[in-house]
Wavefront OBJ file of the C-alpha trace (Angstrom):
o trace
v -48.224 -106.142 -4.570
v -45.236 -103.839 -3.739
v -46.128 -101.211 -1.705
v -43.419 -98.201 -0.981
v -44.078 -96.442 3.015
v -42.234 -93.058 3.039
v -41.675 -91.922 6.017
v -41.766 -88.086 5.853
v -42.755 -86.966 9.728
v -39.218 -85.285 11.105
v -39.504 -81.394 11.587
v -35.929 -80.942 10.349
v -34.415 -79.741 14.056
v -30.989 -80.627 12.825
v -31.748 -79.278 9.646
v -31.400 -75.734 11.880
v -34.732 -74.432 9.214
v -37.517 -73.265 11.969
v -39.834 -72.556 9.202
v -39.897 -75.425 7.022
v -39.494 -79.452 7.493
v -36.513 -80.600 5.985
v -38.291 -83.150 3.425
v -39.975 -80.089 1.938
v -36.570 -77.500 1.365
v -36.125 -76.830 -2.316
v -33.677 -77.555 -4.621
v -33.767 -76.000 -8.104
v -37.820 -75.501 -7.397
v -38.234 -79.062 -6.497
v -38.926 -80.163 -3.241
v -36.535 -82.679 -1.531
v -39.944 -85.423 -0.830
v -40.678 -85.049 -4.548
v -37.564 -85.962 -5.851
v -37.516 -89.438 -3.384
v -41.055 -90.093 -4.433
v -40.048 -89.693 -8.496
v -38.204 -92.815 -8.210
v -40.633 -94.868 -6.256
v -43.046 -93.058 -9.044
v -40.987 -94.223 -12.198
v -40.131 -97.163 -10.919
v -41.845 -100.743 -12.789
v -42.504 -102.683 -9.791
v -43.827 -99.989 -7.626
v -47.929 -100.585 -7.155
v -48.475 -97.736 -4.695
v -47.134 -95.334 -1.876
v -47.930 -94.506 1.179
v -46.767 -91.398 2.910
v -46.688 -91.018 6.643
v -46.219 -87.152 6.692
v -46.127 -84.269 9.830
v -49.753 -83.960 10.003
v -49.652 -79.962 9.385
v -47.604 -80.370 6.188
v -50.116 -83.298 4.598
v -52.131 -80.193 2.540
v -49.006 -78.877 1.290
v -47.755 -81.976 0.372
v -51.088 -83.059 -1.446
v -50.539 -80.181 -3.488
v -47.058 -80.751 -4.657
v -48.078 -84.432 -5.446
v -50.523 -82.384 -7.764
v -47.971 -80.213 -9.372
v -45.457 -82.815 -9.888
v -47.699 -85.520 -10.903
v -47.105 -88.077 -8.688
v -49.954 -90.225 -9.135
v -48.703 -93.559 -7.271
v -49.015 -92.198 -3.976
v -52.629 -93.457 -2.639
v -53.002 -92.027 0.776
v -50.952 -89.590 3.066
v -51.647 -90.207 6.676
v -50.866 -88.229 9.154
v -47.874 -89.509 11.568
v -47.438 -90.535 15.397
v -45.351 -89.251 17.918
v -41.901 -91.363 17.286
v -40.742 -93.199 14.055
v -41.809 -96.414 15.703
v -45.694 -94.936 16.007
v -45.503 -93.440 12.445
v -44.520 -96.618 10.588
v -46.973 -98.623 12.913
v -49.527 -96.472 11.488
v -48.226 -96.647 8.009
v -48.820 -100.721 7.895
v -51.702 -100.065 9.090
v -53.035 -98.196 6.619
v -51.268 -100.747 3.752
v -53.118 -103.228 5.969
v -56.279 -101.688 5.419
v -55.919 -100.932 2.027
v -54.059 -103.709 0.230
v -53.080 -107.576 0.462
v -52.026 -109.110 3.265
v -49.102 -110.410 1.507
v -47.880 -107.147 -0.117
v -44.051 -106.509 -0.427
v -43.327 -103.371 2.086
v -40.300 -101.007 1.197
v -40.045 -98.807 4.108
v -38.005 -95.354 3.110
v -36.858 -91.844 4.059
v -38.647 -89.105 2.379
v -34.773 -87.449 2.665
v -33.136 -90.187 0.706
v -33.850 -89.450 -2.690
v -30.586 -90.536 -4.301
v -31.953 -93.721 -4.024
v -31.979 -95.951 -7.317
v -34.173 -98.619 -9.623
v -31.556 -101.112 -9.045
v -31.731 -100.891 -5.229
v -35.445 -100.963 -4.901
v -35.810 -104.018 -7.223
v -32.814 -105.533 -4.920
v -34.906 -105.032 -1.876
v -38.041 -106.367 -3.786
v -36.093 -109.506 -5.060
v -34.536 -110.131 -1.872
v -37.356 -110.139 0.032
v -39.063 -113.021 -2.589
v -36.422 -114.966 -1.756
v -35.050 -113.885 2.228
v -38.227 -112.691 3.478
v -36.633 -109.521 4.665
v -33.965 -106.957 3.598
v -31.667 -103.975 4.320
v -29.820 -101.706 2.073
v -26.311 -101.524 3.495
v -23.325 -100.093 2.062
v -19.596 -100.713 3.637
v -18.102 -98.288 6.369
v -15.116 -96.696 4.620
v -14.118 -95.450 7.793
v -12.855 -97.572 11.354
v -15.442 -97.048 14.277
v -15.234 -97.707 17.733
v -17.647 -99.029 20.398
v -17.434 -96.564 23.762
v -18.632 -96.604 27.554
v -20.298 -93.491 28.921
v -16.839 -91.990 30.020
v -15.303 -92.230 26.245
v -13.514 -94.604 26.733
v -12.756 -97.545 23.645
v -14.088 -100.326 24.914
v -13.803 -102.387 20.954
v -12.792 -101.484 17.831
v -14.892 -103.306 15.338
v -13.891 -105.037 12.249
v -15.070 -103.488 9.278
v -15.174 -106.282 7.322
v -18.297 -107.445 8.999
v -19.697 -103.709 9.817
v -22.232 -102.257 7.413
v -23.766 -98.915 7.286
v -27.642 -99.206 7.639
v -29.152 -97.278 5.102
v -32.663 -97.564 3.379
v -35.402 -99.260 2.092
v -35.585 -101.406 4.412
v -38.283 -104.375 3.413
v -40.415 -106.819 4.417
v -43.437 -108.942 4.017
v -46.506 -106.550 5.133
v -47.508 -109.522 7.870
v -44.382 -109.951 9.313
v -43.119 -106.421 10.039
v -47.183 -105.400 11.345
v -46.917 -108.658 13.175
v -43.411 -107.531 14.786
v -44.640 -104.359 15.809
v -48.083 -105.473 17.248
v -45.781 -107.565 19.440
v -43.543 -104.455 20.812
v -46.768 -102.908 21.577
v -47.443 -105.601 23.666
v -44.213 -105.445 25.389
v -44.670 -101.778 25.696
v -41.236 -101.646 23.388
v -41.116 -98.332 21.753
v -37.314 -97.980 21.521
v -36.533 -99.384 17.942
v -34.495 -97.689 16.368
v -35.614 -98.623 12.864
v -37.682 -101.159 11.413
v -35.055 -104.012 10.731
v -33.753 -103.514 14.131
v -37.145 -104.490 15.440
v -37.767 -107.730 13.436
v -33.963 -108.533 14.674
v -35.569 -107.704 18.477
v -37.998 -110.447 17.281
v -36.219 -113.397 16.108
v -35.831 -112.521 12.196
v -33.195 -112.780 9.941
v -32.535 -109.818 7.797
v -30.733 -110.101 4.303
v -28.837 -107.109 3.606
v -28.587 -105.353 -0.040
v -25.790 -103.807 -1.363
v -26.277 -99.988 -1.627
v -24.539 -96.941 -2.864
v -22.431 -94.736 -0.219
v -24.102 -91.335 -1.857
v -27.408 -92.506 -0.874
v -27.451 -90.179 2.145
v -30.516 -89.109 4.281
v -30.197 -86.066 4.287
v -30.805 -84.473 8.222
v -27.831 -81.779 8.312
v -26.710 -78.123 6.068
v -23.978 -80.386 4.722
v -25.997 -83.740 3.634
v -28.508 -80.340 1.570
v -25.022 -79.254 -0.108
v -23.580 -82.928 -0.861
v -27.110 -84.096 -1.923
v -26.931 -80.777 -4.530
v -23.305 -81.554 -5.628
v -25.185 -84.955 -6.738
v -27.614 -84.221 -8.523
v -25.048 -81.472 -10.374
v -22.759 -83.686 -10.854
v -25.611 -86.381 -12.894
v -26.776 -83.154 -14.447
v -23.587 -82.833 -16.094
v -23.247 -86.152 -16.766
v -26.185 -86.242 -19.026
v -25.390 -82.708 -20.657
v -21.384 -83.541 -21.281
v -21.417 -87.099 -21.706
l 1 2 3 4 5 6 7 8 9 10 11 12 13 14 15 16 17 18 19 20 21 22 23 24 25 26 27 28 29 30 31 32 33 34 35 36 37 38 39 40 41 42 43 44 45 46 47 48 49 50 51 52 53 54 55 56 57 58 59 60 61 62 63 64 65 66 67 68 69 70 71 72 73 74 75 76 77 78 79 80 81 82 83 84 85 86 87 88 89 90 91 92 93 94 95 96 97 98 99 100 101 102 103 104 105 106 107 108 109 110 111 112 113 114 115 116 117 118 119 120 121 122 123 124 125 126 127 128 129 130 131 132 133 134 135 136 137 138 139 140 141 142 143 144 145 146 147 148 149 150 151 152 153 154 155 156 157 158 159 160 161 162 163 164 165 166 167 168 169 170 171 172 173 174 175 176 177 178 179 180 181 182 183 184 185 186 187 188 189 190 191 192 193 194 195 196 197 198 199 200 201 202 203 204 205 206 207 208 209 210 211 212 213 214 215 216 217 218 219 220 221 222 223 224 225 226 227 228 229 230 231 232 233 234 235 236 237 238
């Protein structure tokens, strides 16, 4: 079974909106959640979704999955108090709910220029890796620092990726990696595959797209709306 956990629990602080999360601004009447969860939605090998979502939102959201007909999503949970916590309690609930051996496709509920080809990447690569990243090249140099700004390395950007998402895994070894950092009291991860790295795994990355942005910022809102323009177009004007 191939399970998709989106992870919508960030309040948007960078976002500067004090009134609404950032998953659930609007673009032409359509909330940004909605359109990540349409492609989990039309997508073939998708079973189900879970939704980890900012526990006063989960109503709201309920109702949009309602109005938009988004029938794949079985359960929105409410989320913890860091990422780490909130996917923890995600596999749980898949854990609960589903087999064992389920196919896990952990994703932002602000990346939704994400595509069929990428999530059936991440599904086949996991089939045959065990574990995967979506990555897409820097196009840019960066440089490693100290805490007085000063370049300590430049790094080669031939073997430099950007880390984007899903990121996925079998459902018993990414619970069983993160049963262990509770153990160690380890609550610094700063996303999933950087935890089953912490752990001893190897993970296989997937080639992304660059324009498959999370968008946390006014300017990722503006780029993600010249996007979807710009495919709007495409379809009218050939």
């Amino acid at each position: 079974m191939n399970v998709a956990l989106i992870f919508a629990g960030g309040v948007g602080t960078r976002m500067k909106n004090s009134t609404k999360p950032k998953q659930f601004l609007e673009l032409y009447n359509k909330p940004v959640i909605i359109y990540t969860l349409e492609k989990f939605e039309e997508n073939s090998n998708i079973d189900a979704v879970v939704v980890v979502c900012v526990e006063p939102w989960i109503e709201y959201l309920n109702k949009l999955l309602f109005k938009f007909d988004i029938t794949k999503v079985k359960f929105v949970i409410p989320g913890g108090q860091t990422g780490q916590e909130s996917i923890f309690q995600g596999l749980c609930k898949i854990e609960e709910e589903f087999h064992h051996n389920s196919i896990v496709l952990i994703h932002d509920g602000v990346r939704p220029l994400i595509n069929d080809e990428i999530i059936n990447c991440n599904i086949n690569a996991v089939k045959n890796h065990g574990s995967a990243i979506t990555t897409c090249p820097p196009v840019e140099t960066f440089v490693l620092v100290d805490n007085d700004d000063v370049v300590k390395d430049v790094h080669d950007r031939s073997l430099s990726r950007l880390a984007k998402a899903p990121q996925s895994f079998y459902l018993q070894d990414i619970i069983s990696v993160h049963r262990r950092a509770l153990e160690d009291q380890f609550f610094e991860a700063i996303d999933s595959c950087s935890l089953m790295t912490q752990y001893g795994h190897d993970v296989r990355l997937v080639p992304g797209i660059s324009e498959n942005i999370k968008i946390t910022s006014p300017i990722d809102f503006f780029i993600f709306k010249a996007i979807i323009d710009t495919q709007e177009n495409l379809q009218v004007f050939g």
